[in-house]
C-alpha positions in Angstrom: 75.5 89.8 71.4 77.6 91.9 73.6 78.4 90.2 77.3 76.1 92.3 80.0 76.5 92.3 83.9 73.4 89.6 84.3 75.4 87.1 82.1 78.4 87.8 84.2 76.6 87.2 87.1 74.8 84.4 85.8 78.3 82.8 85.1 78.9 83.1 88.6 76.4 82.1 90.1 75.2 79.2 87.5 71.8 80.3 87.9 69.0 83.1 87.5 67.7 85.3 90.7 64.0 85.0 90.3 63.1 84.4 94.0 62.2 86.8 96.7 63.7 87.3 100.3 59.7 85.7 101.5 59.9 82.8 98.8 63.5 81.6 99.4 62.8 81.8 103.3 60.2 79.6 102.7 61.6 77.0 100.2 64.7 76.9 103.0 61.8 75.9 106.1 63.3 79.4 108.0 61.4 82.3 109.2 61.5 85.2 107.0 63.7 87.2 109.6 66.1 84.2 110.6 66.8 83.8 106.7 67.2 88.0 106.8 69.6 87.8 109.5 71.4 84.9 108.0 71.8 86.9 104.7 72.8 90.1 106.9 75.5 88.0 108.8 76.8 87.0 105.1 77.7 90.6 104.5 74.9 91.5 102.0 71.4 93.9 102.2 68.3 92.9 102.7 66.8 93.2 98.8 63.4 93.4 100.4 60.6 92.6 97.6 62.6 92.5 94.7 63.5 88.7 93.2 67.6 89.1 94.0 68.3 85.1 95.0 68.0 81.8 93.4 67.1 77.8 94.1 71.1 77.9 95.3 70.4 80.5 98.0 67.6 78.4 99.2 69.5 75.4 99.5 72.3 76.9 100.9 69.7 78.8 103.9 67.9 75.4 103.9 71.5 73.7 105.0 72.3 76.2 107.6 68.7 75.9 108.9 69.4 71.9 109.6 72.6 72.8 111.4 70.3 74.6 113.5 67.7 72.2 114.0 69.5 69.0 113.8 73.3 69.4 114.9 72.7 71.0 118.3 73.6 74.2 117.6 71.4 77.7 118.6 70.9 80.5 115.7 73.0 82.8 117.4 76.1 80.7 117.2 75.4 79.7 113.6 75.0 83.7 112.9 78.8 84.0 114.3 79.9 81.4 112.5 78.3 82.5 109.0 79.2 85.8 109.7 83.6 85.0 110.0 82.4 83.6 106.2 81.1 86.0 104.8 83.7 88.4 106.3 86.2 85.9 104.9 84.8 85.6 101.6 84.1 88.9 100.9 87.8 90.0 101.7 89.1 87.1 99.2 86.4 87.5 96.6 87.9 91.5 96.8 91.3 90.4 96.4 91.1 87.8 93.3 89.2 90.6 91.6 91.7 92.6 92.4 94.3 90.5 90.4 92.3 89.3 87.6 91.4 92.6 86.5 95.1 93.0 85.5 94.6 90.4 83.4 91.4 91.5 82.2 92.4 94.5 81.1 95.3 92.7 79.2 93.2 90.0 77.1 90.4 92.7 76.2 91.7 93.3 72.8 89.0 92.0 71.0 86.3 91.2 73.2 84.7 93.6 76.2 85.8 93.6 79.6 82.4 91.7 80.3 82.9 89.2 78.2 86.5 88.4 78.8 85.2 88.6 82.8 82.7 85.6 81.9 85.1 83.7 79.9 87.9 84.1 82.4 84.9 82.8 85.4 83.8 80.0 83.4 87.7 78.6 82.9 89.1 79.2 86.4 85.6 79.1 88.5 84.9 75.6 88.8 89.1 74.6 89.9 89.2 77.6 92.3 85.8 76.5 93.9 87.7 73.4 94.6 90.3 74.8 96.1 88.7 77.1 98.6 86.9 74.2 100.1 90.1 71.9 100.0 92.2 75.0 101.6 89.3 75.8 103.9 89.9 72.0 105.4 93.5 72.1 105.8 93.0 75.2 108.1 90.4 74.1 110.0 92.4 70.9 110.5 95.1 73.2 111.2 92.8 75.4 113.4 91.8 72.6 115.4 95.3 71.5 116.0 95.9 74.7 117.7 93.7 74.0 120.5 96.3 72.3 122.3 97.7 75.7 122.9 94.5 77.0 125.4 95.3 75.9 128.4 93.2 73.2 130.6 92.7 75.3 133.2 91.6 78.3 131.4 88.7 79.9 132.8 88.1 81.3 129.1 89.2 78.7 126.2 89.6 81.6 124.2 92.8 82.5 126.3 96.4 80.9 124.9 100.1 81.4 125.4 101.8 82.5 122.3 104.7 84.7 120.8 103.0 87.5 119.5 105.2 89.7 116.5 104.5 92.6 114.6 106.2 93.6 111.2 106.5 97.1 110.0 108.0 98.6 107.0 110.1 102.0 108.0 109.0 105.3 106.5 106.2 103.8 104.3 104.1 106.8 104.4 107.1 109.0 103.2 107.5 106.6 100.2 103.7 106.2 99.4 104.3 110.0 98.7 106.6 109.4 96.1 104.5 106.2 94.1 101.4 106.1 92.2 98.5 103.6 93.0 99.8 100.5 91.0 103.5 101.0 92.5 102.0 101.1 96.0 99.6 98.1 95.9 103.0 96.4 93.8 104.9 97.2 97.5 102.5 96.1 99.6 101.7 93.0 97.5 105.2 92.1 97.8 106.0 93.0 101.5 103.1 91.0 102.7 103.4 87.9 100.0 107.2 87.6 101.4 105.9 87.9 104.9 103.1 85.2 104.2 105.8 82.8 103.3 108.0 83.2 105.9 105.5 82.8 108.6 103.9 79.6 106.8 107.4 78.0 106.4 108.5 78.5 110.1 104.8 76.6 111.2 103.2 80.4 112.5 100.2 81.7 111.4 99.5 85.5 110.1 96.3 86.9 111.5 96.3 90.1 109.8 98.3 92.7 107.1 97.8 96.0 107.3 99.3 97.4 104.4 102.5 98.6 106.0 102.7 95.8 108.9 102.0 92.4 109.6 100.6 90.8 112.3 101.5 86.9 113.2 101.5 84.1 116.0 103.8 81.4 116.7 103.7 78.6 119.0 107.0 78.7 120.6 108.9 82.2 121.6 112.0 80.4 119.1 110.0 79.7 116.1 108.9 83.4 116.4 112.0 84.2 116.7 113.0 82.4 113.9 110.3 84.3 112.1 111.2 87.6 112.6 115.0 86.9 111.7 114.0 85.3 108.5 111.1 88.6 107.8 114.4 91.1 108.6 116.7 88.8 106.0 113.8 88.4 103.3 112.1 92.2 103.4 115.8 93.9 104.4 117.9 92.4 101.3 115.2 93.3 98.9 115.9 96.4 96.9 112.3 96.7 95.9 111.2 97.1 99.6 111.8 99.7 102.5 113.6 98.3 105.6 111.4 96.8 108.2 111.5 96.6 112.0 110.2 93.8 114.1 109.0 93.3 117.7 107.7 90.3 119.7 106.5 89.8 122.9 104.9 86.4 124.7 101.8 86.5 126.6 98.4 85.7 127.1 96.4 86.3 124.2 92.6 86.2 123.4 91.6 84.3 120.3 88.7 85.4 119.0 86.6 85.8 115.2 90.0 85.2 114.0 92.0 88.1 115.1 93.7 88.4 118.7 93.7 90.4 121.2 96.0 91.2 124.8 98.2 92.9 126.1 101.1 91.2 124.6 99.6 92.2 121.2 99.9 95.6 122.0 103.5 95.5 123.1 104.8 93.6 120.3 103.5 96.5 118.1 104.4 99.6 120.1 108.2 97.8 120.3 108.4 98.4 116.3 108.5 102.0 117.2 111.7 101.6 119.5 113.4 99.3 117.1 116.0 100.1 114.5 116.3 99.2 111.2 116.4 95.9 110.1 116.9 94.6 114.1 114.5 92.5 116.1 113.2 93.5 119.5 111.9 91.5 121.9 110.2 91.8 125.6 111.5 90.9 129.2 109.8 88.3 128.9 110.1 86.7 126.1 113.7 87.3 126.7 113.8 84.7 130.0 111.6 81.9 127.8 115.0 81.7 125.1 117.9 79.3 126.0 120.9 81.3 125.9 123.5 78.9 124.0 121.2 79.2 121.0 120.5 82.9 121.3 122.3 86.7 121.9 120.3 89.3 123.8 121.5 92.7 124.9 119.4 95.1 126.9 118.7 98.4 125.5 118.5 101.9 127.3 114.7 102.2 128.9 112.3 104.3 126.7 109.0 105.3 127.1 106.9 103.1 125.4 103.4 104.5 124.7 100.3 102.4 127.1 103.7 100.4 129.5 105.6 102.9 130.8 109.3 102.9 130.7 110.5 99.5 129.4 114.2 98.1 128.7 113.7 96.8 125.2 115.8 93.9 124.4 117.7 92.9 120.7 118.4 89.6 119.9 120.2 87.3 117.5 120.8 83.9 117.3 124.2 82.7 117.9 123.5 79.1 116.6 122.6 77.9 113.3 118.5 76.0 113.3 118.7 72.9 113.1 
């Protein structure tokens, strides 16, 4: 019997959706529009009557519903909170489809698509489950680690000091122009996989790609340094990849549903449009926080940079091997 969508589904999810948005409110002890919103904040419609949700959605609702009445906690934080999941979740459960069709579409020789989908769930589900939760800890244990970085005196704990830089491939529209859908996402899957681990292995932390760019933090102004040197050596001596440009700047930054946000953001970005290829520029700024045995800067003509005026980019390079 040929594999349909509800056995894929079923696969998934381990069970059968026989209960409705009223009935899974109740079994969970929520209101009917607390477990709505809840479902909303997860990133999915409200199915109204029809019976879209299962003894797992109840008992995942009734779980949320005693962080609300037990661990101190109002809705409206828990909605944030289960909101940056679902947005989360959503992107990753996007992208591993993404990849697995490609192999999909390679082992469904004799079987459908369908059924080679279910098989391929019911092998890799259970260990990648695993994962997510033990990757989920490590970053949170990570995340937490970071709060060292808000200042005491902050009058919003949101605020933190950080190196802010921005990576951006040169003349990636142009090329797009030139490639076919699987050649472009092949580019970008590269140029940001390449940027991932060269962020990760200098101890900074990417908050977002953006096809063509790359957005990351670091701690200190010489580990994001570091960073963009290493990005410039990785993404410039690849063949497969355009050149790419690189600016930085350190300020105050707000941290916030896991993206940031500041001034400094904004410069960092509009200094890839001043830079040249393969060359890291920084701010004034950023500049003054490096000590100069370890590290070459030389002050560029002013430009008009787009939102700052006229600014005096500055290049760098370090002048010392890293210890």
């Amino acid at each position: 019997m040929a594999t349909t969508r509800a056995d894929l589904q079923r696969a998934i999810l381990g069970e059968d959706s026989g209960l409705t948005s009223e009935q899974v409110a109740e079994q969970a002890g929520l209101a009917a529009a607390d477990a709505r919103r809840l479902w909303r904040a997860l990133g999915f419609p409200d199915p109204g009557d029809e019976p879209a949700f299962g003894p797992a959605d109840a008992e995942a609702l009734a779980s949320i519903g005693g962080t609300v009445a037990h661990g101190g906690f109002d809705l409206d934080t828990i909605v944030r909170m289960t909101r940056a999941v679902g947005q989360t979740v959503a992107r990753l459960a996007d992208w591993e489809v993404a990849i697995l069709t490609t192999e999909i579409e390679q082992l469904a020789t004799e079987h459908s698509r369908l059924e080679e989908a279910r098989h391929m769930v019911e092998r890799i589900g259970p260990g990648f489950e695993s994962l997510l939760v033990y990757a989920w800890r490590r970053h949170l244990a990570a995340a937490v680690s970071r709060i060292e970085l808000l200042g005491d005196h902050d009058d919003d704990q949101h605020v933190a000091e950080a190196t802010v830089g921005f990576a951006d491939l040169v003349s990636f529209t142009a090329l797009t122009n030139q490639l076919d859908e699987e050649q472009i996402g092949d580019l970008v899957e590269v140029f940001e996989s390449r940027c991932h681990d060269v962020v990760a292995d200098r101890a900074g932390r990417v908050v977002k790609t953006l096809g063509d760019s790359v957005l990351f933090l670091a701690d200190t102004v010489e580990e994001g340094i570091d960073i963009a040197l290493d990005i410039v050596a990785v993404i410039g001596g690849d063949d497969r990849l355009p050149d790419v440009r690189l600016g930085l700047a350190t300020g105050p930054v707000v941290l916030r549903m896991g993206d940031v946000y500041g001034p400094s953001v904004n410069l960092a970005a509009r200094l890839t449009t001043v830079a040249r290829r393969n060359r890291v520029i920084i701010d004034e700024h950023t500049a003054e926080l490096l000590p100069p045995p370890e590290f070459e800067t030389r002050r560029l003509p002013a430009r008009a940079v787009r939102g700052f005026g006229e600014i005096e980019p500055i290049t760098v390079r370090r002048t010392r091997p890293r210890h």
